[in-house]
MOPAC internal coordinates of N, CA, C and O (Angstrom, degrees):
PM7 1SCF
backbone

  N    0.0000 0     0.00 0     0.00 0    0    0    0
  C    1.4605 1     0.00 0     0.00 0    1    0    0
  C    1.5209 1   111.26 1     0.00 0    2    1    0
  O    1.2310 1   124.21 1  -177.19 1    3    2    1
  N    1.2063 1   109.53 1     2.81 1    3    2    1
  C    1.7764 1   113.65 1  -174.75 1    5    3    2
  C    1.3842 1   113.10 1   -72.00 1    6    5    3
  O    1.2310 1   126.57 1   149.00 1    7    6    5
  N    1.2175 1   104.97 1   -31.00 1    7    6    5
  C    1.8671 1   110.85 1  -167.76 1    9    7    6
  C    1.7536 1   100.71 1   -88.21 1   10    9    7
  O    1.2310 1   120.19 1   143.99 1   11   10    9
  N    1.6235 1   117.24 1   -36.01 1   11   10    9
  C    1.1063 1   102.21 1   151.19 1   13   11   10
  C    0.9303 1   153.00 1   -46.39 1   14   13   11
  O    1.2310 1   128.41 1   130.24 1   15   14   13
  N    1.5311 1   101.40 1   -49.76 1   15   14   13
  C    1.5949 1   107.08 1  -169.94 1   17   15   14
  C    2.0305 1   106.08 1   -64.31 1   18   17   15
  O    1.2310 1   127.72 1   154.42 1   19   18   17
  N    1.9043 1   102.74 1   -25.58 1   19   18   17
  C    1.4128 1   106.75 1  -169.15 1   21   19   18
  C    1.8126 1   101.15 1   -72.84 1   22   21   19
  O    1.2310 1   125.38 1   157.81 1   23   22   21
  N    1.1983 1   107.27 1   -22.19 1   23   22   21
  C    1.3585 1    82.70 1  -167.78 1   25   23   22
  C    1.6348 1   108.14 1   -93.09 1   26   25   23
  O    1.2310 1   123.17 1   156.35 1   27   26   25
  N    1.4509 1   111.53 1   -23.65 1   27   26   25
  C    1.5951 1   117.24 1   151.34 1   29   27   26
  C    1.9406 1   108.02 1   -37.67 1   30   29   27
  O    1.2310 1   117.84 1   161.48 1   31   30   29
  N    0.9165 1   121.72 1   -18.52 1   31   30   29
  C    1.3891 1   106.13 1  -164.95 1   33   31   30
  C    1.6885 1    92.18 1  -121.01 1   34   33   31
  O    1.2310 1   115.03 1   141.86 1   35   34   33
  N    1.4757 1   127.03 1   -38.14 1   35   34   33
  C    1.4145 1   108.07 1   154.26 1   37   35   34
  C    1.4577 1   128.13 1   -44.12 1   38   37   35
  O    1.2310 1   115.92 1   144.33 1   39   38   37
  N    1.4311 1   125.36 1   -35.67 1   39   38   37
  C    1.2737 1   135.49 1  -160.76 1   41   39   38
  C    1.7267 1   106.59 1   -79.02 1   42   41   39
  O    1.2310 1   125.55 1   145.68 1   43   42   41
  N    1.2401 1   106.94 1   -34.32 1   43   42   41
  C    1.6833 1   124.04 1   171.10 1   45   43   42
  C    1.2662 1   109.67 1   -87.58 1   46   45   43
  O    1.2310 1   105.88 1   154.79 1   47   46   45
  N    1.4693 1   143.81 1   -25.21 1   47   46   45
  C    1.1377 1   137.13 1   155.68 1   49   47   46
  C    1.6511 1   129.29 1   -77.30 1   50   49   47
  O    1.2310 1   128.04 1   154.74 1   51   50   49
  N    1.3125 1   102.13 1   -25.26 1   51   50   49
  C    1.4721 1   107.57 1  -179.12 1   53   51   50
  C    1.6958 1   115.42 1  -130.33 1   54   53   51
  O    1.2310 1   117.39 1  -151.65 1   55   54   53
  N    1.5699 1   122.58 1    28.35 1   55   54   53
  C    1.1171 1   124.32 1   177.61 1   57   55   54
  C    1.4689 1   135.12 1   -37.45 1   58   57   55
  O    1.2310 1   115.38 1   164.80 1   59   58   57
  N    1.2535 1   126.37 1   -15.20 1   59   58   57
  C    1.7799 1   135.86 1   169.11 1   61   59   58
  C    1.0454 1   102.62 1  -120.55 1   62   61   59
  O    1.2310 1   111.18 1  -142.55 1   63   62   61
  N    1.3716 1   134.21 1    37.45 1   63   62   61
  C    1.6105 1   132.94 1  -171.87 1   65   63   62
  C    1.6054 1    92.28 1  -115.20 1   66   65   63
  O    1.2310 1   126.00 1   -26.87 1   67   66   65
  N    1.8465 1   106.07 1   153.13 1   67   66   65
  C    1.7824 1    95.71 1   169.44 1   69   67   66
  C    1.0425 1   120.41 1   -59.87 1   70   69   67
  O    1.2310 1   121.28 1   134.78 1   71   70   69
  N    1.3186 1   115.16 1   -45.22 1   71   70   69
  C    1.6194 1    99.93 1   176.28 1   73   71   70
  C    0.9343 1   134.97 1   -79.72 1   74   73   71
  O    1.2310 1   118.06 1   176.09 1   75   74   73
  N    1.5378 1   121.30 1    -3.91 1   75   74   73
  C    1.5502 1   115.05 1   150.71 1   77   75   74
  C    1.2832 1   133.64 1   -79.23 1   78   77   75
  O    1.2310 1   124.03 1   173.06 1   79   78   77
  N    1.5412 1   109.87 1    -6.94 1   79   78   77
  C    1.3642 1   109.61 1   159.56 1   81   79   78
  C    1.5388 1   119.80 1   -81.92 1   82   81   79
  O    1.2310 1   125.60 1   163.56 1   83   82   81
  N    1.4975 1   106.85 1   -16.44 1   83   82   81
  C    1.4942 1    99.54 1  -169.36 1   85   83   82
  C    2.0346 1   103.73 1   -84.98 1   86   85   83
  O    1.2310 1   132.48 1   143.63 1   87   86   85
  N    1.5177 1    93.50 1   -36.37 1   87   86   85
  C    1.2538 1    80.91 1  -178.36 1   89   87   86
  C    2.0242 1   126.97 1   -91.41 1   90   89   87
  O    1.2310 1   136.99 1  -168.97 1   91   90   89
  N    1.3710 1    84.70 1    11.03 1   91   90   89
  C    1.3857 1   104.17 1   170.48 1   93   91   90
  C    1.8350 1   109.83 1   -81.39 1   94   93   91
  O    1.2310 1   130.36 1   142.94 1   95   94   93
  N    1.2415 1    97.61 1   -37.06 1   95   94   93
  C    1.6480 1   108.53 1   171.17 1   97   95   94
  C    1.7176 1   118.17 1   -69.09 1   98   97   95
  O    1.2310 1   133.35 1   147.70 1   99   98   97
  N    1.3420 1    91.81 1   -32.30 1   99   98   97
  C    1.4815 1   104.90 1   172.04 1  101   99   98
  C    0.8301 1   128.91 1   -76.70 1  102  101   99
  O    1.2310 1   114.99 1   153.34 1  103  102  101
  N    1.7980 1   127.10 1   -26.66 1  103  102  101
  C    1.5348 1   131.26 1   152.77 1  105  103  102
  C    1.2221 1   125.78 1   -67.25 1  106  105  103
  O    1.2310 1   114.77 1   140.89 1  107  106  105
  N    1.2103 1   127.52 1   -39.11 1  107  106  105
  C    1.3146 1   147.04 1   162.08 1  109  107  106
  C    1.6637 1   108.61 1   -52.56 1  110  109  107
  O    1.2310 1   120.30 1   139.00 1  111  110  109
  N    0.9856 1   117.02 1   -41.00 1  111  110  109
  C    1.9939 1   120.15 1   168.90 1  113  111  110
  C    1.0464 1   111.09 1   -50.09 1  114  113  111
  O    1.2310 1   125.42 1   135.03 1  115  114  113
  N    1.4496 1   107.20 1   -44.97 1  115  114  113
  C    1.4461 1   133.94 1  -155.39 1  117  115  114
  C    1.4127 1   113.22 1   -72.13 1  118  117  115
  O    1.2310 1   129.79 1   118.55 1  119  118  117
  N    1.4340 1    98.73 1   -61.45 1  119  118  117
  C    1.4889 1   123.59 1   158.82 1  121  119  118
  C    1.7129 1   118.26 1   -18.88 1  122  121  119
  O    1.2310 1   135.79 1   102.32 1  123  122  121
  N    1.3586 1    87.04 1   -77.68 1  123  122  121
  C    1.6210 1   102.90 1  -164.89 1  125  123  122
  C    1.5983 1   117.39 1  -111.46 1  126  125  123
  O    1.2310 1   127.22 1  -135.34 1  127  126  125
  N    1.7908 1   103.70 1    44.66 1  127  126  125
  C    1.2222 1   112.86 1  -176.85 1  129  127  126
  C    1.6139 1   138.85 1    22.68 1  130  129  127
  O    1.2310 1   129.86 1  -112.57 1  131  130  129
  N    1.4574 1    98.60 1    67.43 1  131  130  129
  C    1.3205 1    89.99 1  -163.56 1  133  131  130
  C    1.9283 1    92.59 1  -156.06 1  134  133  131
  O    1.2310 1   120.97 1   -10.44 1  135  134  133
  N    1.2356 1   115.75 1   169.56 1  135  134  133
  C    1.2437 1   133.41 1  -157.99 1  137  135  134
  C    1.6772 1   109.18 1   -45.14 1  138  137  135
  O    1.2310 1   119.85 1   -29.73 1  139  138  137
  N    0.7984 1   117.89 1   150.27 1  139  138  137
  C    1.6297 1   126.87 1   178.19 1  141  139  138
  C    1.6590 1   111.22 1  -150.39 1  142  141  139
  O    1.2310 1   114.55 1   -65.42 1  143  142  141
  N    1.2769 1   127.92 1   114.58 1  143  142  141
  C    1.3998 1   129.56 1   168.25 1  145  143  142
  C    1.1469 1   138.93 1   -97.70 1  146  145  143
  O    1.2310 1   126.93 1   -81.49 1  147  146  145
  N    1.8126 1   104.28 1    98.51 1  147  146  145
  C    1.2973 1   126.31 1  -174.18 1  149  147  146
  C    1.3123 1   144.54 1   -24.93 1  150  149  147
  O    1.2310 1   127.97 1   155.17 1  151  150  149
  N    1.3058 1   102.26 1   -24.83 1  151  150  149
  C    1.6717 1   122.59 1   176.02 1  153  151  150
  C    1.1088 1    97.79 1   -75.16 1  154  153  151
  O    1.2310 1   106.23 1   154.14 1  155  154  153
  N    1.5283 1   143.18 1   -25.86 1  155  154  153
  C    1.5133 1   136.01 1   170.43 1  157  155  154
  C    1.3047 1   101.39 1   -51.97 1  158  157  155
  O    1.2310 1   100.69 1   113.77 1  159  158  157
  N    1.3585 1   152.65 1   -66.23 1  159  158  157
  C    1.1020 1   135.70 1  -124.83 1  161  159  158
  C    1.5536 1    90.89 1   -95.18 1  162  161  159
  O    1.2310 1   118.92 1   164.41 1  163  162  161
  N    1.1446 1   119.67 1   -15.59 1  163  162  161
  C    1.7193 1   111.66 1   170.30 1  165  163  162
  C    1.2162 1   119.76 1   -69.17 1  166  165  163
  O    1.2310 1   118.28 1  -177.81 1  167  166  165
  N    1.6429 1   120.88 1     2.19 1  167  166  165
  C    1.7568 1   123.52 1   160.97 1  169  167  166
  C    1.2487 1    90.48 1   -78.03 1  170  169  167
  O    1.2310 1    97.00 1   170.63 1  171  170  169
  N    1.2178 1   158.40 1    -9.37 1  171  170  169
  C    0.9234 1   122.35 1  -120.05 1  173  171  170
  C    1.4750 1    80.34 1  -130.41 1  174  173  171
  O    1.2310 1   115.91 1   -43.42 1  175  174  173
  N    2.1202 1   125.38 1   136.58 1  175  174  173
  C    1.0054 1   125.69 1   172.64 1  177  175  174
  C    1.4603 1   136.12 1   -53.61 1  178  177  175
  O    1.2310 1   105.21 1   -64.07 1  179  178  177
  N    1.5028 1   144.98 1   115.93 1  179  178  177
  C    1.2563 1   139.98 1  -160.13 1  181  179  178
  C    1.9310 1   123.65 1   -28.07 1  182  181  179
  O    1.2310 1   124.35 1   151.03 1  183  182  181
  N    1.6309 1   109.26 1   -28.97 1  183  182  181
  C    1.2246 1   104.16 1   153.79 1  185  183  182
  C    1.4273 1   131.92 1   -65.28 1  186  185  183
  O    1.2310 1   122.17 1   124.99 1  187  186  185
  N    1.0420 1   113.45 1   -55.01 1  187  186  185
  C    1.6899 1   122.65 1  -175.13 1  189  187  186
  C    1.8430 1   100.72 1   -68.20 1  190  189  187
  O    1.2310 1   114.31 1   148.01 1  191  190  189
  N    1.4706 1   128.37 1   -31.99 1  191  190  189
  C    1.5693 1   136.12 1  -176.70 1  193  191  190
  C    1.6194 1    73.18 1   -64.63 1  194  193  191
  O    1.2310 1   102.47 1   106.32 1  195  194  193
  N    1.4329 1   149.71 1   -73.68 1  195  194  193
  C    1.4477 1   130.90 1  -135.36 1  197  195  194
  C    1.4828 1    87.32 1   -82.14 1  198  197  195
  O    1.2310 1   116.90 1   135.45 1  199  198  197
  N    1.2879 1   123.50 1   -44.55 1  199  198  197
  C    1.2611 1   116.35 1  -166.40 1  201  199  198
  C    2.2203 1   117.30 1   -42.76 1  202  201  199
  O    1.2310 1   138.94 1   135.19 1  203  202  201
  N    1.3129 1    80.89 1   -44.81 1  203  202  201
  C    1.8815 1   113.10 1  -171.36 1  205  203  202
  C    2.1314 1    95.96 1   -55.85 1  206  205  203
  O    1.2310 1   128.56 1   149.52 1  207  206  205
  N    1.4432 1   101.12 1   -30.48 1  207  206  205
  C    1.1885 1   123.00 1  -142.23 1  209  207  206
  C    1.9435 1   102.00 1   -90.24 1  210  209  207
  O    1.2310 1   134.29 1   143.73 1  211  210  209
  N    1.7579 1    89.97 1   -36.27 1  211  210  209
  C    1.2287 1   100.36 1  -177.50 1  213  211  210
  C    1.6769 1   102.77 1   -90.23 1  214  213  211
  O    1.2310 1   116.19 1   173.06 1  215  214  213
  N    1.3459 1   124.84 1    -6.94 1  215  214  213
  C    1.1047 1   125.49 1  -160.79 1  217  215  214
  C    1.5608 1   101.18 1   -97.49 1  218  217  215
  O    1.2310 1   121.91 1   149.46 1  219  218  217
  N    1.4637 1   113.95 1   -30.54 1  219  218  217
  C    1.8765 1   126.68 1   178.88 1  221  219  218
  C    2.0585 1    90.67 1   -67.67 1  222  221  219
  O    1.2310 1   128.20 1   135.90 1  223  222  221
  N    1.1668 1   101.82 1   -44.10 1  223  222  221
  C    1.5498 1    94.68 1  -163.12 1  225  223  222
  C    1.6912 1   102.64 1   -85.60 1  226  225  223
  O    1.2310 1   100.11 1   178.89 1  227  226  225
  N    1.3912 1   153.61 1    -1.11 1  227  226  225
  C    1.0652 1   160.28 1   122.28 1  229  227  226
  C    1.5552 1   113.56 1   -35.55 1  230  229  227
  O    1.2310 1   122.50 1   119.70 1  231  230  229
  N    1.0271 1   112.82 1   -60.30 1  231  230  229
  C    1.5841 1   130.32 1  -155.71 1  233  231  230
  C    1.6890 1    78.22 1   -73.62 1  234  233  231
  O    1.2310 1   116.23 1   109.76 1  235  234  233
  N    1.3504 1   124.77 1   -70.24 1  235  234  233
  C    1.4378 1   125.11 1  -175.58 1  237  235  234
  C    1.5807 1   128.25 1   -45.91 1  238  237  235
  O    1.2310 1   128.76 1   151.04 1  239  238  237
  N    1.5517 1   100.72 1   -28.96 1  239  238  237
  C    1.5346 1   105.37 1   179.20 1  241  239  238
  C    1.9835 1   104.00 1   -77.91 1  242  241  239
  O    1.2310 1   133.34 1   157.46 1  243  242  241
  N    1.4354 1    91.83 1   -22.54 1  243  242  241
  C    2.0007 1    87.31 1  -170.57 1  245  243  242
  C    1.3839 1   114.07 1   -86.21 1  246  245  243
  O    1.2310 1   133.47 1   154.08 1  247  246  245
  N    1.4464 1    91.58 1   -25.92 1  247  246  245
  C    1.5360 1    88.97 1   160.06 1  249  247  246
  C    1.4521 1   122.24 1   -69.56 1  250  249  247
  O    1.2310 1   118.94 1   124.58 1  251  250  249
  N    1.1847 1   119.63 1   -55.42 1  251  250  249
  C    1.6662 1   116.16 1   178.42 1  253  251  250
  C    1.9700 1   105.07 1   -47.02 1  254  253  251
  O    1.2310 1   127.62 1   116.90 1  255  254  253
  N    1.2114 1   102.94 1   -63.10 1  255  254  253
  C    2.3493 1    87.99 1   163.71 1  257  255  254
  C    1.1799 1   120.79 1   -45.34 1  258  257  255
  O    1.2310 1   112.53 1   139.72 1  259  258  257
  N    1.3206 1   131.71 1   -40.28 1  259  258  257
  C    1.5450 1   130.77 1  -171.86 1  261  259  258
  C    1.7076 1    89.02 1   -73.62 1  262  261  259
  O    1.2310 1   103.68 1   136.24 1  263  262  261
  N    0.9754 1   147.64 1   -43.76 1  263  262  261
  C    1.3125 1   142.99 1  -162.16 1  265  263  262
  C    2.0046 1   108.91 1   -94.08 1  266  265  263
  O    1.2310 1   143.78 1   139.62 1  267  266  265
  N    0.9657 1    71.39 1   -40.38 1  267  266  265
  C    2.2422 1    76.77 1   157.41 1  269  267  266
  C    1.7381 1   100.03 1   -73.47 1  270  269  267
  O    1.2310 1   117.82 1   122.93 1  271  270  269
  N    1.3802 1   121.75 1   -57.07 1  271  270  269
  C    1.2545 1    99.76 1  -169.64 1  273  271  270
  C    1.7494 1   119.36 1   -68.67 1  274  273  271
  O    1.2310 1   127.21 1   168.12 1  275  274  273
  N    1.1252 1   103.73 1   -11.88 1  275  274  273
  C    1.8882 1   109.61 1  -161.05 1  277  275  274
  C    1.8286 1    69.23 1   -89.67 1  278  277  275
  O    1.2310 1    98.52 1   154.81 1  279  278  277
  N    1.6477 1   156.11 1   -25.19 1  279  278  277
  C    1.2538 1   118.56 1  -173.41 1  281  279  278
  C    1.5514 1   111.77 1   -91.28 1  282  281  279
  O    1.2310 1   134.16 1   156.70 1  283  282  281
  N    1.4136 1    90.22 1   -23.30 1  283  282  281
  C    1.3645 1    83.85 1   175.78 1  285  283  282
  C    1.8053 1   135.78 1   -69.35 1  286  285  283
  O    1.2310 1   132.33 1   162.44 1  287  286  285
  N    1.5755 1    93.80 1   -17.56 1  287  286  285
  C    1.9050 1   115.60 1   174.19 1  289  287  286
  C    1.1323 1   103.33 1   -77.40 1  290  289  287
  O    1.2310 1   117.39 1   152.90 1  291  290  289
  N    1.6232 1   122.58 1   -27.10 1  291  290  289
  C    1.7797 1   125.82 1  -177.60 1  293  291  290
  C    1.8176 1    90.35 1   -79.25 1  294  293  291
  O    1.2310 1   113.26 1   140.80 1  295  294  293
  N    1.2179 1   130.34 1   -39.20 1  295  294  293
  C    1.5067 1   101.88 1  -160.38 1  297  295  294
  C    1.4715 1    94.21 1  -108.65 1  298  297  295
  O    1.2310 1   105.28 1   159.15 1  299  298  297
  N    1.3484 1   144.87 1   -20.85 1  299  298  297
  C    1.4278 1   128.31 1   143.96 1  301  299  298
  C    1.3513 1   125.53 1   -28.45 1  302  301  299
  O    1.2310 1   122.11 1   138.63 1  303  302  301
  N    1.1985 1   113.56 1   -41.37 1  303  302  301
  C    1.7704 1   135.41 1   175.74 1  305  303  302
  C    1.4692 1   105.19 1   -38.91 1  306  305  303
  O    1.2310 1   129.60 1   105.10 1  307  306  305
  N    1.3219 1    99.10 1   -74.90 1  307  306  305
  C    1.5738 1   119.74 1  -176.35 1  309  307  306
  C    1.6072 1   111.76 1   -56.42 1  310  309  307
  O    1.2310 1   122.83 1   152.27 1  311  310  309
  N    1.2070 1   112.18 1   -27.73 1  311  310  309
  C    2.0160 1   106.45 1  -170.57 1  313  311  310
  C    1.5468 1    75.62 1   -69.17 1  314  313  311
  O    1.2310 1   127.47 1    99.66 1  315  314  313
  N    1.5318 1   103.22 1   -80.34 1  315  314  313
  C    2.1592 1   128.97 1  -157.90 1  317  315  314
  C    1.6777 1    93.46 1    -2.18 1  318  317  315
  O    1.2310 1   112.62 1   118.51 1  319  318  317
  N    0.9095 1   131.54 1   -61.49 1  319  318  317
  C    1.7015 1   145.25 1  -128.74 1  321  319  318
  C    2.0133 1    82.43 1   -73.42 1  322  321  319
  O    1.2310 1   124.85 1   117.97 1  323  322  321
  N    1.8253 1   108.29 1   -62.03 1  323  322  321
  C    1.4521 1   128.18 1  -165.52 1  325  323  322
  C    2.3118 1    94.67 1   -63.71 1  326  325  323
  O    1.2310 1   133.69 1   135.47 1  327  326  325
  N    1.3312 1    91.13 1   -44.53 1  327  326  325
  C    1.2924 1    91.09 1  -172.32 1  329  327  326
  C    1.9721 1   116.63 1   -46.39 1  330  329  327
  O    1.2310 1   137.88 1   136.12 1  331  330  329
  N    1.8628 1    82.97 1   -43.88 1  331  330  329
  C    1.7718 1    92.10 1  -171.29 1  333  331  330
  C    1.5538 1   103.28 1   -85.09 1  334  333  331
  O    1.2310 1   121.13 1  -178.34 1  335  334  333
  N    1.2659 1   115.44 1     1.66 1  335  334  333
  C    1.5721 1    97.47 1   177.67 1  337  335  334
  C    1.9844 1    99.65 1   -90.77 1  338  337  335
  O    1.2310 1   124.26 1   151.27 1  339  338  337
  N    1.0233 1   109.43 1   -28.73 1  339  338  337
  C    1.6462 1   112.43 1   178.67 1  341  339  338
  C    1.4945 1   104.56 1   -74.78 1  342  341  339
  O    1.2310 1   109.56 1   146.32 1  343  342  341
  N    1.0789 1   137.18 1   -33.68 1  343  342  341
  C    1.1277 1   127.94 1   150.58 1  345  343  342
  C    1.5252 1   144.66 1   -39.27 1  346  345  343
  O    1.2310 1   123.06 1   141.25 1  347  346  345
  N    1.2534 1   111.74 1   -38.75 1  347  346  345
  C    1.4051 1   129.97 1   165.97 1  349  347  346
  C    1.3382 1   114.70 1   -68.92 1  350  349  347
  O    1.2310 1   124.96 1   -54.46 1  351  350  349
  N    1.6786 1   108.09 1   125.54 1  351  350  349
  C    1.3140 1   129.37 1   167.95 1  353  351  350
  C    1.5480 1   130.11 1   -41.12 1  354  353  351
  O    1.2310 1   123.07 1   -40.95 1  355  354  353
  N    1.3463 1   111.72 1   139.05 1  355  354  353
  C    1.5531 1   104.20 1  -154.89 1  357  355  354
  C    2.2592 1    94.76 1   -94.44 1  358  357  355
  O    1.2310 1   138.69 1   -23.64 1  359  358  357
  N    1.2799 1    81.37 1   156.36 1  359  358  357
  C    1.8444 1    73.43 1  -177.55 1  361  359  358
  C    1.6025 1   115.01 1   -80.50 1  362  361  359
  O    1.2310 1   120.10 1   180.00 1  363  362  361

């Protein structure tokens, strides 16, 4: 979450700047799964290019947990149902 939170704080410090437009475009790609063009981030000065860089490999690691956690709520799903019937009192 480090490269996030930095570029959250570039984006509020440098909002009409190129590289806050580029990497504002780049969160927003990111966001709403959809096209982003790479040759942008080559305006972009060698700090903010690693910065952009650490932010693709963040964004990529939370996705791979959000998608471990959404399998793990699909097969928790399926025990819960067996769990609460063994639970219930016998007549």
């Amino acid at each position: 979450m480090k490269a996030i939170k930095r570029v959250r704080g570039h984006l509020i410090a440098h909002p009409n700047s190129e590289s806050g437009k580029i990497l504002r475009s780049l969160v927003t790609a990111l966001g709403e799964d959809r096209e982003f063009v790479l040759t942008d981030l080559y305006r972009l000065d060698f700090e903010d290019f690693e910065l952009a860089l650490a932010l693709l490999g963040e964004w990529r690691l939370d996705r791979h947990y959000a998608s471990r956690l959404a399998l793990f709520d699909a097969a928790t799903m399926g025990i819960a149902p067996n769990v609460e019937r063994r639970k219930k009192p016998r007549p």
